[in-house]
C-alpha positions in Angstrom: -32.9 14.4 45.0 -32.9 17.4 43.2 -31.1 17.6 40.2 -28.1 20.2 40.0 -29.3 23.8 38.4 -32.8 22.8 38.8 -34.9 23.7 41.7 -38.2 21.4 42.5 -41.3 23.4 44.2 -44.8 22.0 45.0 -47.3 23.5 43.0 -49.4 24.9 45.6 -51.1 27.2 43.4 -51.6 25.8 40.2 -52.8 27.1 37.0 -56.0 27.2 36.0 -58.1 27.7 33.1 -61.3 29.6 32.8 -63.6 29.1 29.7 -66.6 31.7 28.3 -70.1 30.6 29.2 -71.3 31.5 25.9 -68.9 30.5 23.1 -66.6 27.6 25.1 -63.4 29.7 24.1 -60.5 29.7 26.3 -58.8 32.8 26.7 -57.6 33.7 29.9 -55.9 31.7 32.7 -55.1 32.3 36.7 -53.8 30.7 39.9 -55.7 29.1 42.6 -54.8 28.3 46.3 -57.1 24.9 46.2 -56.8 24.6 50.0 -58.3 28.2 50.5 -60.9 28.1 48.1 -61.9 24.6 47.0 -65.2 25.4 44.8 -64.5 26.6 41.5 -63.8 29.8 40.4 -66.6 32.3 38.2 -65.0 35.9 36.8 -66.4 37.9 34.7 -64.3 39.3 31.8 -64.4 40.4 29.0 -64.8 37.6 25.5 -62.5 38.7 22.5 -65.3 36.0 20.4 -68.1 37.9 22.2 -67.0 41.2 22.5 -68.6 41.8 26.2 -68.5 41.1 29.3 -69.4 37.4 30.0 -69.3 35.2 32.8 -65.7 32.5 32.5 -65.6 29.6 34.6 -62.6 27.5 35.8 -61.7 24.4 33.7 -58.9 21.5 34.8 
């Protein structure tokens, strides 16, 4: 039972994480339907460390 003034939701998309290729840092962060799209997720964007464009990959 939900408690009073607080609302319970599944997490159906939850966050995720996505980590540079290149120098491991961990800048940026998304959501994910896990049901729709089970592998994990590659974006490129752009590294602050790097300063270009490199490939970021999901992380738990």
């Amino acid at each position: 039972m939900a408690q009073k003034g607080k609302i319970q939701k599944k997490v159906k998309r939850p966050l995720i994480k996505l980590i540079c290729t290149e120098c491991k840092q961990r800048y940026y962060h998304t959501r994910k339907n896990p049901t729709n799209t089970p592998d994990r997720i590659n974006h490129l964007k752009f590294c602050k460390i790097c300063r270009k464009r490199t490939p970021h990959k999901e992380t738990k």
